[in-house]
SEMI-299601 format. One line per 2 residues: number of its first residue (from 1); for each residue x, y, z of N, C-alpha, C. Coordinates in nm, 4 decimals. Example, Ala and Ser with C-alpha at 12.3 -4.5 7.8 and 13.67 -1.06 7.14 Angstrom:
# SEMI-299601
1 = 1.3190/-0.5690/0.7800/1.2300/-0.4500/0.7800/1.3200/-0.3300/0.7800 | 1.2850/-0.2250/0.7080/1.3670/-0.1060/0.7140/1.2900/0.0030/0.7870
//
This chain:
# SEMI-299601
1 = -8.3194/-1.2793/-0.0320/-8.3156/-1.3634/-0.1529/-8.2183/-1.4798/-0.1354 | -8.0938/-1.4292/-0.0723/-8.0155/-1.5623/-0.0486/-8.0766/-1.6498/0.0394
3 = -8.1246/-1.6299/0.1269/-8.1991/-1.7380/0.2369/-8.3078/-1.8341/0.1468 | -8.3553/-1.7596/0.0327/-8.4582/-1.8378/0.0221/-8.4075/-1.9485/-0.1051
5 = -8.2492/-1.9212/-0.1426/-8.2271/-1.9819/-0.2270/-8.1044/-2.1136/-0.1937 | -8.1155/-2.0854/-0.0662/-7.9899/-2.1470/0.0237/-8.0157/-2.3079/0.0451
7 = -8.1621/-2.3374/0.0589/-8.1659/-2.4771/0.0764/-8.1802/-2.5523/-0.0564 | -8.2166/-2.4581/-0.1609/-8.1668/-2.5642/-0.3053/-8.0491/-2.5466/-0.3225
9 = -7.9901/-2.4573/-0.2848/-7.8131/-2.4748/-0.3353/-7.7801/-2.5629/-0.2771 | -7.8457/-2.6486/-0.1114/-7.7418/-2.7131/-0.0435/-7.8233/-2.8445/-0.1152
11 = -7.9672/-2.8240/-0.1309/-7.9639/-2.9939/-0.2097/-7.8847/-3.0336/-0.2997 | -7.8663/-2.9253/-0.4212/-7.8100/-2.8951/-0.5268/-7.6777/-2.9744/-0.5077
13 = -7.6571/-2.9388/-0.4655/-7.4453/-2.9541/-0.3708/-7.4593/-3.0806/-0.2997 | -7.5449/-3.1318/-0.2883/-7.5474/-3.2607/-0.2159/-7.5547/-3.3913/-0.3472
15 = -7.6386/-3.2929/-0.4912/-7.6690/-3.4346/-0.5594/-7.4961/-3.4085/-0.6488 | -7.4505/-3.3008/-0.6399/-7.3662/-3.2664/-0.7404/-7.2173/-3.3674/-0.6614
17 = -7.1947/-3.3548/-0.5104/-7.1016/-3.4300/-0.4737/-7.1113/-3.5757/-0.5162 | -7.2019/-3.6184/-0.5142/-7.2689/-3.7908/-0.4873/-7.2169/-3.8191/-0.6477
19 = -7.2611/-3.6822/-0.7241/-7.2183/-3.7362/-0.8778/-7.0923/-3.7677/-0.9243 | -7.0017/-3.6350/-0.8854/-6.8376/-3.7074/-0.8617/-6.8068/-3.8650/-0.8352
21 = -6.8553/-3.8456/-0.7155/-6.8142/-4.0052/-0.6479/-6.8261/-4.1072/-0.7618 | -6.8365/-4.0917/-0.8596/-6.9255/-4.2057/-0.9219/-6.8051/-4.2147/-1.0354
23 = -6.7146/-4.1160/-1.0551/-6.6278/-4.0999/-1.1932/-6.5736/-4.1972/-1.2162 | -6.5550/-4.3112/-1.1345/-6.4359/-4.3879/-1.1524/-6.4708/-4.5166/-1.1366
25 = -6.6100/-4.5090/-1.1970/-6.7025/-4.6261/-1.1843/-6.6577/-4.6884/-1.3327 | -6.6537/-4.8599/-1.3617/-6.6728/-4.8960/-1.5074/-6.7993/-4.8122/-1.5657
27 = -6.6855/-4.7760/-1.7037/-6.8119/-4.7077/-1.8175/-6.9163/-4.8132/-1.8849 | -6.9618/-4.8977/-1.8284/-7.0726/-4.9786/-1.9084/-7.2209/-4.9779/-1.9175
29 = -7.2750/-5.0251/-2.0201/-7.4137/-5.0375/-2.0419/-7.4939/-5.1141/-1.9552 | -7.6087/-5.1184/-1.8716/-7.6434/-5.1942/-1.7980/-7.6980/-5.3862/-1.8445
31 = -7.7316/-5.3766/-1.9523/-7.7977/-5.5014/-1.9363/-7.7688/-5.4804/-2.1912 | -7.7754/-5.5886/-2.1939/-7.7039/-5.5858/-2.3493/-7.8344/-5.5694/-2.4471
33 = -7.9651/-5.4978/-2.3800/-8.0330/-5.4095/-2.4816/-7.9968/-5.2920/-2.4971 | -7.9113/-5.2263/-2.3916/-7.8876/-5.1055/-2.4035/-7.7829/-5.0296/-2.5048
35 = -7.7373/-5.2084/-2.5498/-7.5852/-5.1648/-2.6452/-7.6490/-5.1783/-2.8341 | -7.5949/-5.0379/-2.8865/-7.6291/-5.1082/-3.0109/-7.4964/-5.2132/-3.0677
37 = -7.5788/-5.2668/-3.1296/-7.4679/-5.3498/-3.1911/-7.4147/-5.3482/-3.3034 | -7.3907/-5.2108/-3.3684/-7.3054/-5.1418/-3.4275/-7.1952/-5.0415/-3.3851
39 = -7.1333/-5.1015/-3.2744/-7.1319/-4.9627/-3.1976/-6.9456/-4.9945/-3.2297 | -6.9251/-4.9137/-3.2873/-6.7712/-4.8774/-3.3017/-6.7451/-4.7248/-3.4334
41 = -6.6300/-4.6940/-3.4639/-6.6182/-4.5664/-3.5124/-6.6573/-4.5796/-3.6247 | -6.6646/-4.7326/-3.7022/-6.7029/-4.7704/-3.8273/-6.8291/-4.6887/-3.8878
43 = -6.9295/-4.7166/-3.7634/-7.0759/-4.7164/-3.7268/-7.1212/-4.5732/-3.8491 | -7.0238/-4.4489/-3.8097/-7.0755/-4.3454/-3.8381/-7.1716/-4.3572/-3.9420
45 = -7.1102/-4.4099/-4.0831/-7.1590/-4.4057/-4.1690/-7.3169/-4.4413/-4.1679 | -7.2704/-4.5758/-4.1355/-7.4198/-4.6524/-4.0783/-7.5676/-4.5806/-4.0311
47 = -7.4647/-4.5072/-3.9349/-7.5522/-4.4204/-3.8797/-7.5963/-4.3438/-3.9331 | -7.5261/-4.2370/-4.0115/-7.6014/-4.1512/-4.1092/-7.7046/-4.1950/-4.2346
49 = -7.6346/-4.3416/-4.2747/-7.7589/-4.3973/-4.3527/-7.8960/-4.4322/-4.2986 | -7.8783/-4.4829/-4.1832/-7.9520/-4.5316/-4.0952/-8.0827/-4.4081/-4.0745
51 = -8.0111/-4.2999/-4.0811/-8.1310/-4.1751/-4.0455/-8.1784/-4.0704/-4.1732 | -8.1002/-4.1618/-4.2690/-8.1337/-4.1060/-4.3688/-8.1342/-3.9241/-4.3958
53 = -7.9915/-3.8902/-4.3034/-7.9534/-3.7602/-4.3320/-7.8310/-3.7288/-4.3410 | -7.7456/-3.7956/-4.4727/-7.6057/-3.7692/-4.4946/-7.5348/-3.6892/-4.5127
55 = -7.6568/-3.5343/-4.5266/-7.5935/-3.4166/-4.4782/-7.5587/-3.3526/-4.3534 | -7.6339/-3.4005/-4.2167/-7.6304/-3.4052/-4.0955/-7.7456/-3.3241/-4.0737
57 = -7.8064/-3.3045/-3.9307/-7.8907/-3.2899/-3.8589/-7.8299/-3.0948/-3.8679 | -7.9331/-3.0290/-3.8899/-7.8899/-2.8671/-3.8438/-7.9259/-2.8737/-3.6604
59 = -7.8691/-2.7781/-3.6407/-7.8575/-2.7026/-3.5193/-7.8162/-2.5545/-3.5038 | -7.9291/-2.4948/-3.4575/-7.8822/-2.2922/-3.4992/-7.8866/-2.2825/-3.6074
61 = -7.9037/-2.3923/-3.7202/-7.8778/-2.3310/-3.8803/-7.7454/-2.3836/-3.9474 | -7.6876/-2.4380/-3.8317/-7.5742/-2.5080/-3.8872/-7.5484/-2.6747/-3.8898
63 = -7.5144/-2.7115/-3.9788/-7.5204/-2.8485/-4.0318/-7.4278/-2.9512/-3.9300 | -7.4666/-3.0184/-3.8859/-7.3720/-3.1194/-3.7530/-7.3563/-3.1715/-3.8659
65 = -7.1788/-3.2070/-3.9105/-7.1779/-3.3125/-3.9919/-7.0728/-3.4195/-3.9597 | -7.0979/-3.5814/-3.9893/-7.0171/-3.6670/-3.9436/-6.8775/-3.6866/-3.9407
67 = -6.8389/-3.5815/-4.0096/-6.6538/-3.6034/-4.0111/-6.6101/-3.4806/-3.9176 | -6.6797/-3.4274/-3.8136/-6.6697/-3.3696/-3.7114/-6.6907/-3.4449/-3.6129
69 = -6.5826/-3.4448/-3.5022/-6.6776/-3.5070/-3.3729/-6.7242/-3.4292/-3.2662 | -6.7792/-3.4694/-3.2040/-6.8615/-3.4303/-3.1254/-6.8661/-3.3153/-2.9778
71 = -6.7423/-3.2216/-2.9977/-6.6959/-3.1438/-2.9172/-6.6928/-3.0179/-3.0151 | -6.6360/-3.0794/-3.1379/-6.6580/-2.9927/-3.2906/-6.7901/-2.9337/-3.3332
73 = -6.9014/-3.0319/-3.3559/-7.0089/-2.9838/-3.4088/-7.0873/-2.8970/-3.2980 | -7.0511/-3.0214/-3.1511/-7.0938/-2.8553/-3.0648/-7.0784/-2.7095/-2.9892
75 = -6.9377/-2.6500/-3.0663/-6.8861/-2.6007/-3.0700/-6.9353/-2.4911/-3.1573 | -6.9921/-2.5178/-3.2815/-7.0526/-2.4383/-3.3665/-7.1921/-2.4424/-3.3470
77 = -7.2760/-2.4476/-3.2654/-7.4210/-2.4660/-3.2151/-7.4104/-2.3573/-3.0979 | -7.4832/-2.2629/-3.1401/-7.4825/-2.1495/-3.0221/-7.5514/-2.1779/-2.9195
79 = -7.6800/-2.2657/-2.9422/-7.7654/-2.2789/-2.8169/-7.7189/-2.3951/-2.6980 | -7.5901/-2.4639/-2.7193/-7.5369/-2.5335/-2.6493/-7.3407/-2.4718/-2.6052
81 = -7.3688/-2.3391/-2.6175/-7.2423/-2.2700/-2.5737/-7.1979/-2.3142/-2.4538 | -7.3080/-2.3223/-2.3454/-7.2742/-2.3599/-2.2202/-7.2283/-2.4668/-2.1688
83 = -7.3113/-2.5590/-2.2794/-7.2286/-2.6904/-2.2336/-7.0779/-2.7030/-2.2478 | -7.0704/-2.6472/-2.3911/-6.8853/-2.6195/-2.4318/-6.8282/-2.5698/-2.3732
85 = -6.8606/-2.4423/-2.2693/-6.7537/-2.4251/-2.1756/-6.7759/-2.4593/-2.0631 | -6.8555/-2.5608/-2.0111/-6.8608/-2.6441/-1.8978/-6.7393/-2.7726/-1.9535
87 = -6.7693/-2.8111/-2.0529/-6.6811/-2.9243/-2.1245/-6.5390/-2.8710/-2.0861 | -6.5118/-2.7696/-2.1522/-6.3531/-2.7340/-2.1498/-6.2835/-2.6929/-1.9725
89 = -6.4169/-2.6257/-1.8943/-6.3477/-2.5778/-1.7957/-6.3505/-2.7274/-1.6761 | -6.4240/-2.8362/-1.7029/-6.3947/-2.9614/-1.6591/-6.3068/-3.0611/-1.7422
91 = -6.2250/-2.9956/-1.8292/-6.1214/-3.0611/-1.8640/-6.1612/-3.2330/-1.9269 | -6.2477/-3.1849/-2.0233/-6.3342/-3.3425/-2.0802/-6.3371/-3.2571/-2.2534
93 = -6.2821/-3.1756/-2.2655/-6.2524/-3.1790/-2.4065/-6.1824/-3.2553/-2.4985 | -6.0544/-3.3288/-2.4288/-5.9560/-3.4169/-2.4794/-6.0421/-3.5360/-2.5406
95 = -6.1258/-3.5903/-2.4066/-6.2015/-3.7225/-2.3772/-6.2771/-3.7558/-2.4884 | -6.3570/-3.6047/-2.4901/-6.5388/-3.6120/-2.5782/-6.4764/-3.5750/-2.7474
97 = -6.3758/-3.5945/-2.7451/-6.2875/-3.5267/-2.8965/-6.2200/-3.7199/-2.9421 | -6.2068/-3.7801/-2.8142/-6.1416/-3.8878/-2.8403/-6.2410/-3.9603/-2.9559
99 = -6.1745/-4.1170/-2.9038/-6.2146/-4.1758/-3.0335/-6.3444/-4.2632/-2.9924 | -6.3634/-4.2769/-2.8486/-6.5330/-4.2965/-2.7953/-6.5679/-4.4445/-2.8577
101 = -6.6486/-4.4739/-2.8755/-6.7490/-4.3773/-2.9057/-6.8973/-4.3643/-2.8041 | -6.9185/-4.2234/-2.7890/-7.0078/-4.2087/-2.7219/-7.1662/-4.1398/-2.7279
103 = -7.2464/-4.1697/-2.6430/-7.3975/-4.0919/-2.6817/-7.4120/-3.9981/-2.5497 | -7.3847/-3.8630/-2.6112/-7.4296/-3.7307/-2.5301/-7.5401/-3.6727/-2.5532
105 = -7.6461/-3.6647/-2.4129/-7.7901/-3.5965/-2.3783/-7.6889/-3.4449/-2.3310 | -7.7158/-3.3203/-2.4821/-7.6578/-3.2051/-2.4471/-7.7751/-3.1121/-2.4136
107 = -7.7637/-3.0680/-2.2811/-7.8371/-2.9240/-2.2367/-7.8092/-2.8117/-2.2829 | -7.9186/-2.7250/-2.3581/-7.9044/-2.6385/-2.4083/-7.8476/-2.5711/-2.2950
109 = -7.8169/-2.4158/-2.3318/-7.8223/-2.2835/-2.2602/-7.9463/-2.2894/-2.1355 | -8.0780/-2.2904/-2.2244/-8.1836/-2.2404/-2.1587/-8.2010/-2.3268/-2.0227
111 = -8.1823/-2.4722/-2.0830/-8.1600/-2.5690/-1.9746/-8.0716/-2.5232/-1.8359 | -7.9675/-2.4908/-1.8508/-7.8935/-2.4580/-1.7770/-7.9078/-2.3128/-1.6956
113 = -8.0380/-2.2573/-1.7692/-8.0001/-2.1397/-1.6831/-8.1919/-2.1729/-1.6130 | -8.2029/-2.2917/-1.6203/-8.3123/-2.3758/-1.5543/-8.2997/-2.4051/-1.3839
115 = -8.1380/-2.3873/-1.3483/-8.1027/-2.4265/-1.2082/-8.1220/-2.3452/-1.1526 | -8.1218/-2.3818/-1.0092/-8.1168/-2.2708/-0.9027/-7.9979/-2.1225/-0.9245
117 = -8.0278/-2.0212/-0.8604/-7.9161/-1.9365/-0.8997/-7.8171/-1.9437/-0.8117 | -7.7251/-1.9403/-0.8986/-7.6381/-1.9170/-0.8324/-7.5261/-2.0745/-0.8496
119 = -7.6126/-2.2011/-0.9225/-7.5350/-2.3273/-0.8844/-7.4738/-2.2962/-1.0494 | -7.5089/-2.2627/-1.1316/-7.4452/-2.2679/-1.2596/-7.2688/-2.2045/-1.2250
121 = -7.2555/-2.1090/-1.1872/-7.1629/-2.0093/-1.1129/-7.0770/-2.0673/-1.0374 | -7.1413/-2.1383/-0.9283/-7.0490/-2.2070/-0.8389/-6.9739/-2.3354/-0.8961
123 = -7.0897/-2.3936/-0.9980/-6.9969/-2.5093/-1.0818/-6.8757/-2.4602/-1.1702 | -6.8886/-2.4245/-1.2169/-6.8164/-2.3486/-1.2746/-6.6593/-2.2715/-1.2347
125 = -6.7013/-2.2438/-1.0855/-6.5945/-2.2045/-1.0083/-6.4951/-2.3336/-1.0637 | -6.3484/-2.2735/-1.0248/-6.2353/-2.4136/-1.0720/-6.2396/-2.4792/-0.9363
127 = -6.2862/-2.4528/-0.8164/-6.2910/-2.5774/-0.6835/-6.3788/-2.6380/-0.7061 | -6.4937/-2.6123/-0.8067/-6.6010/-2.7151/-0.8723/-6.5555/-2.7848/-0.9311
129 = -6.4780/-2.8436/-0.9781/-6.3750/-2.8952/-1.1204/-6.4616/-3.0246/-1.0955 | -6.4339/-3.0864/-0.9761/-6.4585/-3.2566/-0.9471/-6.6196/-3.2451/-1.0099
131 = -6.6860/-3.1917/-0.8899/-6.8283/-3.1813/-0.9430/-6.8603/-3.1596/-1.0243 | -6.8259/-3.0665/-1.1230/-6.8731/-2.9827/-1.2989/-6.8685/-3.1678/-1.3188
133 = -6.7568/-3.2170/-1.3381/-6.7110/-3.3405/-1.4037/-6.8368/-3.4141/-1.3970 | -6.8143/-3.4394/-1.3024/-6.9679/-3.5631/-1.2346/-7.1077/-3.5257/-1.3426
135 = -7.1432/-3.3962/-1.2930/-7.2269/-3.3414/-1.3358/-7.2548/-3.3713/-1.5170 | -7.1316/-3.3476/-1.6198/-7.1204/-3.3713/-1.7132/-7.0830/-3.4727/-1.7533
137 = -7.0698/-3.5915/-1.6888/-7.0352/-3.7040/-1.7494/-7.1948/-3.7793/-1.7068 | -7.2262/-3.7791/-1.6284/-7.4003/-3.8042/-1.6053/-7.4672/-3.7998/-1.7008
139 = -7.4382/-3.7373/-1.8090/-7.5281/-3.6893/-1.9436/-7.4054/-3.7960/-2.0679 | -7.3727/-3.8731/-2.0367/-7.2831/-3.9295/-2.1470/-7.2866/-4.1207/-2.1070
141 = -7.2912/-4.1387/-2.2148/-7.3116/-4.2909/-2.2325/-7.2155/-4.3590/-2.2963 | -7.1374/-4.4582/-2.3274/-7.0628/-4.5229/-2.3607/-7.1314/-4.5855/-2.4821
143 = -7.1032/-4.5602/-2.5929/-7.1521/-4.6377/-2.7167/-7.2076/-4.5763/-2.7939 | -7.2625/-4.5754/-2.9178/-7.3402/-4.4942/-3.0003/-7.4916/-4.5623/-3.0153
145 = -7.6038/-4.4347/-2.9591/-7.7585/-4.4932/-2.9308/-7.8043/-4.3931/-2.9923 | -7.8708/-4.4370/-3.1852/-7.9633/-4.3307/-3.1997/-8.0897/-4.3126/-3.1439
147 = -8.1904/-4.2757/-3.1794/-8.3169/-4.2059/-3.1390/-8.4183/-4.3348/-3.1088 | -8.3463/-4.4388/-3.2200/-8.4101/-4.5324/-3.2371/-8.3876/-4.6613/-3.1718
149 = -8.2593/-4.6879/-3.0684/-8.2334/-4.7429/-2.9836/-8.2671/-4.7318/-2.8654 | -8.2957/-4.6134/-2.8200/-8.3788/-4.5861/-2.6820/-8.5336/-4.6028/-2.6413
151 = -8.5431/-4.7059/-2.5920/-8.6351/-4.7711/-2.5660/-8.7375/-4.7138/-2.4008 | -8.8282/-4.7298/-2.4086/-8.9022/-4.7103/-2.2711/-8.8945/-4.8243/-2.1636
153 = -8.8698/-4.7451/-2.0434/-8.8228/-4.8169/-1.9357/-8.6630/-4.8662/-1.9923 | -8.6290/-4.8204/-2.0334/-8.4322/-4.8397/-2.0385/-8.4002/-4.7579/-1.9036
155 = -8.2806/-4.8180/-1.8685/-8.1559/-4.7833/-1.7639/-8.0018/-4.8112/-1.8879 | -7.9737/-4.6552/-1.8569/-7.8671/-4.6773/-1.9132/-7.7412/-4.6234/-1.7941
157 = -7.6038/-4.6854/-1.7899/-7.5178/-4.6797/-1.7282/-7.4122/-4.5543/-1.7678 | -7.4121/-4.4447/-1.7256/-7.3664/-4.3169/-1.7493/-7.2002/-4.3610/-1.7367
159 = -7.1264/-4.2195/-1.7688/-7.0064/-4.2839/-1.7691/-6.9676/-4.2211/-1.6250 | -7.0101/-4.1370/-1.5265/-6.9923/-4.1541/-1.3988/-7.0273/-4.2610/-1.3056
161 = -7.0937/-4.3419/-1.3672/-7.1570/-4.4942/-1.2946/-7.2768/-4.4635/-1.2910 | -7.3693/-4.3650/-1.2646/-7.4952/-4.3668/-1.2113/-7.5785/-4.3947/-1.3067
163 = -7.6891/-4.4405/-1.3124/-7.7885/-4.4856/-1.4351/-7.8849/-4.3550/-1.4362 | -7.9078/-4.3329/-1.5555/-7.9992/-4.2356/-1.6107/-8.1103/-4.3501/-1.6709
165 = -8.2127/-4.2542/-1.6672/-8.3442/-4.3465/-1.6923/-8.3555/-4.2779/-1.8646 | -8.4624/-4.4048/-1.9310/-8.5307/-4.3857/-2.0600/-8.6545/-4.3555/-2.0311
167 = -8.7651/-4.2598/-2.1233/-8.9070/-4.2617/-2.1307/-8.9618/-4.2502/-2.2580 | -9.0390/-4.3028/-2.3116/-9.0804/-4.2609/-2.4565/-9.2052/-4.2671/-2.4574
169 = -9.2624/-4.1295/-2.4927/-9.4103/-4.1339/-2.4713/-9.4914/-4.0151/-2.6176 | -9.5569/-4.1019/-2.6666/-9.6255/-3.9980/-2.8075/-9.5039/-3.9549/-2.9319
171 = -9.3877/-4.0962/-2.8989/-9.2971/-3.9983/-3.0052/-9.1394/-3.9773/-2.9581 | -9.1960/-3.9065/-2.8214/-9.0745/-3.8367/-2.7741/-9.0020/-3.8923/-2.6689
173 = -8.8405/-3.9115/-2.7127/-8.8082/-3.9622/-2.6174/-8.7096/-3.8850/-2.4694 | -8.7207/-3.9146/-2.3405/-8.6980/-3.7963/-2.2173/-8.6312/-3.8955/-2.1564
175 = -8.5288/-3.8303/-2.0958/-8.4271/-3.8386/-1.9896/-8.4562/-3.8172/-1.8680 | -8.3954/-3.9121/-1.7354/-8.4697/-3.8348/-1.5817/-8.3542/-3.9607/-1.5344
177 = -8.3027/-3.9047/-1.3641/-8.2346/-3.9240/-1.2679/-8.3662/-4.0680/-1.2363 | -8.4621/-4.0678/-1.2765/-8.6118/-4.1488/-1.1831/-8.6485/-4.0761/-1.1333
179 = -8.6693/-4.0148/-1.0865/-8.7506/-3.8809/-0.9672/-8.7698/-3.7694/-1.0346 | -8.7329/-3.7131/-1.0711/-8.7206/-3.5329/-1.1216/-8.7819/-3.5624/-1.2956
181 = -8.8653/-3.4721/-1.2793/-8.9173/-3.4557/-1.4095/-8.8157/-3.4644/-1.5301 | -8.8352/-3.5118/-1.6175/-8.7370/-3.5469/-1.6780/-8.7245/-3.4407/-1.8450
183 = -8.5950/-3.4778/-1.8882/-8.5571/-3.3826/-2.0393/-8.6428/-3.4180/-2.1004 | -8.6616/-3.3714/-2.1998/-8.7091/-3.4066/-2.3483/-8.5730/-3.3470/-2.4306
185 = -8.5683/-3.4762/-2.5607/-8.4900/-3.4588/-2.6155/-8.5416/-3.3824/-2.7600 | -8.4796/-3.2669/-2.7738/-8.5410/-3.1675/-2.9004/-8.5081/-3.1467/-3.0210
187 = -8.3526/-3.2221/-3.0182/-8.2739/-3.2139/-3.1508/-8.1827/-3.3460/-3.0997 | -8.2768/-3.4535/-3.1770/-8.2102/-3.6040/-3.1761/-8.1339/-3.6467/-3.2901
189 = -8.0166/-3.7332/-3.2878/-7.9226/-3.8137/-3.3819/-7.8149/-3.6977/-3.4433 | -7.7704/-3.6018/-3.3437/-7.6458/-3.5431/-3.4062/-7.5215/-3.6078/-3.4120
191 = -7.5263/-3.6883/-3.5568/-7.3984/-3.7786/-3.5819/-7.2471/-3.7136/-3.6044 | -7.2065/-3.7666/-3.5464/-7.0435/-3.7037/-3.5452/-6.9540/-3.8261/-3.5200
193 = -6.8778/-3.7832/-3.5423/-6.7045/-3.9059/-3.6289/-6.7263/-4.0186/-3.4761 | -6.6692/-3.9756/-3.3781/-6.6842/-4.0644/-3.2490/-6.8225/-4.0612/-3.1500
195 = -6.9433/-4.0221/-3.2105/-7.0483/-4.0765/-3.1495/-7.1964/-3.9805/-3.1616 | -7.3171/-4.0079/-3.0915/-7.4387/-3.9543/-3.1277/-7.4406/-3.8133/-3.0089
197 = -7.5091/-3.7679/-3.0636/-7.5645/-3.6229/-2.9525/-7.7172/-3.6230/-2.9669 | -7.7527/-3.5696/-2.8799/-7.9049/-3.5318/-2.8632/-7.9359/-3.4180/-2.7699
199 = -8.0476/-3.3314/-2.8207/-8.0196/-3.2586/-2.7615/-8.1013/-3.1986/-2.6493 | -8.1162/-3.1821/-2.5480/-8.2105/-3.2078/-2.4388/-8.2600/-3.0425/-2.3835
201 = -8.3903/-3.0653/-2.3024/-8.3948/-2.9624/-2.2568/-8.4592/-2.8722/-2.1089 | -8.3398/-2.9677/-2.0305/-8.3303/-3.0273/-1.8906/-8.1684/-3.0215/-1.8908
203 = -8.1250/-3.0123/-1.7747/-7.9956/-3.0705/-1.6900/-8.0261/-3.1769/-1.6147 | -7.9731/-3.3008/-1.6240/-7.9793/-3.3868/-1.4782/-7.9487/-3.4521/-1.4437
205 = -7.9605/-3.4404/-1.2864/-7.8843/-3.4393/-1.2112/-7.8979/-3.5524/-1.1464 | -7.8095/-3.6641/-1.0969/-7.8305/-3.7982/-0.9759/-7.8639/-3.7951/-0.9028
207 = -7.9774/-3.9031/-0.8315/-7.9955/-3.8634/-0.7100/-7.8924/-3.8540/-0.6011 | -7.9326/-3.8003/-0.4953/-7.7823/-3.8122/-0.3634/-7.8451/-3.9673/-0.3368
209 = -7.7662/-4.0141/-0.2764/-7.7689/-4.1463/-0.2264/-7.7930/-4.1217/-0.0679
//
């Protein structure tokens, strides 16, 4: 069983290094459709008018609401447990709590237990620290982008540097590296104090270079 799981761990480990590399790239948007132009802490409100749900978006049954941010509301969402302690054990709780503001594509649980075996584990390990990072900042955008800002054929500029792709097709809008089949997002516009969440149901990952 290990042999046969050995050459996706080493692709795995190949896209997960390449993603690190990238941490210390400027956090910017690629090209100035990608920015809304409401985008500061003001916004929240906006935003919640904007979607016309000033009670907030549920998740598990529980209400995401805007005077929480966004480490908070997913904190109380069981089906994104994993991401929260990927968050905390890569030391990006401080960050994603700050004052941002930012748009997070969050992988459920199920997502995550979507990888090869054995790479959830090894990220996780604390000599993963660099990589977990990479890995989770790949899924985070600089600015606040509801449902309704993401456009087809967008490139957006992750906050590890690498660009994550847009798709919108029948409705729905999906996430992808360009190559790898991409998320669908399942629980869109979770507004919170410093920025949007969405909630995906995929991990992904950069290509290696």
């Amino acid at each position: 069983m290990k042999k046969h799981f050995a050459p996706l761990l080493a692709a795995l480990a190949t896209s997960l290094l390449m993603a690190s590399c990238g941490n210390d790239k400027p956090a910017t948007t690629e090209t100035a459709s990608t920015v809304n132009p409401a985008d500061s802490i003001a916004a929240q409100a906006g935003d919640s008018a904007r979607m016309a749900k000033p009670g907030g978006v549920m998740v598990d049954g529980v209400a995401m609401t805007a005077d929480k941010n966004i480490v908070e509301n997913a904190s109380a969402a069981k089906s994104v447990s994993t991401l929260v302690s990927a968050v905390k054990q890569a030391g990006l709780v401080e960050t994603l709590s700050g004052p941002g503001p930012f748009t997070v594509f969050a992988p459920t649980n199920a997502a995550f237990d979507k990888l090869p075996k054995g790479a959830l584990a090894g990220l996780m390990d604390e000599a993963s620290k660099a990589n977990l990072k990479g890995v989770l900042t790949y899924h985070v955008i600089p600015g606040r982008l509801v449902a309704a800002d993401l456009k087809d054929g967008q490139e957006l500029t992750t906050v590890n540097g690498e660009k994550l792709h847009i798709s919108v097709k029948d409705g729905k809008v999906m996430v992808s590296n360009g190559k790898d089949a991409p998320a669908t997002v399942q629980i869109a516009d979770v507004i919170s104090s410093n920025g949007i969440t969405h909630v995906i149901d995929g991990v992904v990952l950069p290509l290696a270079k």
